[in-house]
N, C-alpha and C positions, 0 to 999 in steps of 0.2 A: 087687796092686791098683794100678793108676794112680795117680797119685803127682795132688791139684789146687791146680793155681795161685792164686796168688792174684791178686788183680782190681784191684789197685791198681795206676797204672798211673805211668810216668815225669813226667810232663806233673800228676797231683793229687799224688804224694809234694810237687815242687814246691810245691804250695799249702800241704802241711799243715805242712814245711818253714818256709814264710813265716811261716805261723797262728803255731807255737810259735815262731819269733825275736821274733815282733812281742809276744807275749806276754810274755816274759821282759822286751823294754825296756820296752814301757810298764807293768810289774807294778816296775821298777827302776831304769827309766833309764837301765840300761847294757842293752848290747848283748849278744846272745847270740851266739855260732857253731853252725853245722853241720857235722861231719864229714861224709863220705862215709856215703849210705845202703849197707847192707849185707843179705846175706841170712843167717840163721840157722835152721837147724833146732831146733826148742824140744823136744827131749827131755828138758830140763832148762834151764827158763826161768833168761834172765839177769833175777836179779833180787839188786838190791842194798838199803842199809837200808832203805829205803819205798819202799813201791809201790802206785799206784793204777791199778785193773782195773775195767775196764769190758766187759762183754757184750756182744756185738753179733747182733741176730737179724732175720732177715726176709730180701730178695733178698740181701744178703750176713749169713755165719755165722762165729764166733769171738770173736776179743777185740783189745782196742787196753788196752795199757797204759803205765803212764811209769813207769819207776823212778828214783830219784836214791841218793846219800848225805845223810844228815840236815844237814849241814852248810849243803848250797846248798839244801835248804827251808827250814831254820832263816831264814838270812839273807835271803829270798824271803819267808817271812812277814812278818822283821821290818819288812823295807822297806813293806810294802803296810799293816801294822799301823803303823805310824810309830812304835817302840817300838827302844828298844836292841837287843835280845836277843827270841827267842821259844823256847818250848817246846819238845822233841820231842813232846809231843800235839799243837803246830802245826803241825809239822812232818810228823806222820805226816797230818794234815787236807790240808794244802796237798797233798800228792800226790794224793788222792782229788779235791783243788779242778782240778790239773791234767789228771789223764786225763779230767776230765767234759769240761773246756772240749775238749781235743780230742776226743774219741768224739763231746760234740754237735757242732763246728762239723765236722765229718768228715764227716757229710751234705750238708753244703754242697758239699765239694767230691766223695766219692764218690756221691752223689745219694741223696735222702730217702728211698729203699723199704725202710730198715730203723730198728730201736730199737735205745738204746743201754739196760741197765740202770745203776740208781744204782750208782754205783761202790765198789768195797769196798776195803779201804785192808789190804796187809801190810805185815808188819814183819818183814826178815832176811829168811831161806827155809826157810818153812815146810815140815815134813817133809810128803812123801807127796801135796803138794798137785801138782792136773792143772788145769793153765790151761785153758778152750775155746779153744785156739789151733789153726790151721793152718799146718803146715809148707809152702814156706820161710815164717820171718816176716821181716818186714823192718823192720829195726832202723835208724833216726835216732839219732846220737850227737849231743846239745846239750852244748856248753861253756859255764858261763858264769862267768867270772871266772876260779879256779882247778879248778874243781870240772868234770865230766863227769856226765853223766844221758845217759837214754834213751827214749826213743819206740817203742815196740815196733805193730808190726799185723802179724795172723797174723788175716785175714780170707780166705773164697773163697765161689766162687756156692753 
């Protein structure tokens, strides 16, 4: 069976790329980087301590998710919360808070003909679980401070 592309395209990665830096400084102040986007076959989703998944249905199908280490949500809450220290329940929140902002503003730039659902938040990697992804997905690495996370979409028509 033909193997389907996915629909995102050089020129919106860019944007979504922008979307999540610009999120990270104004959620901290400091500045976030971008690795190199890359492609990944999700036989076995990268997914590290938290993660937030969001659905993607209508002219485009699959999912958009962000995973991080607890660490850089940890610190990511606390800055937004104006608090020393936050939870790992914040922690595990702020991931679900992340992948919403991107899946919604993702219509922006891959255009409005689809819905995102409320986003469901893992922890670790859950046995046995099947993402609605599409192979390749294309994977965004954010740095921000010490720390690495990720941008996952495994979207097609």
């Amino acid at each position: 069976m033909p193997r389907k592309h996915s629909l995102v395209t050089k020129p919106e990665f860019a944007n979504l790329v922008e979307l999540i830096l610009n999120y990270f400084e104004s959620s901290s102040g400091e500045a976030a980087r971008a690795g190199d986007p890359f492609e990944r076959d999700e036989a076995e989703p990268l997914l590290l301590e938290f993660s937030g998944v969001v659905g993607v249905s209508g002219q485009r199908n699959g999912c958009i998710y962000y995973t991080s280490p607890s660490e850089l949500l940890q610190e990511l809450a606390a800055n937004l919360l104006g608090t020393e220290a936050a939870t790992r329940a914040a922690a595990r929140d702020m991931a679900g808070e992340i992948a919403n902002m991107i899946g919604g503003n993702a219509q922006q730039y891959l255009g409005g003909d689809f819905v995102i659902s409320a986003p469901i938040m893992l922890e670790g990697r859950p046995k046995n679980i099947r993402l609605p992804i599409y192979d390749p997905a294309y994977v965004i690495p954010i740095d921000w401070k010490s720390h690495r996370s990720y941008a996952v979409f495994g979207l097609r028509a």
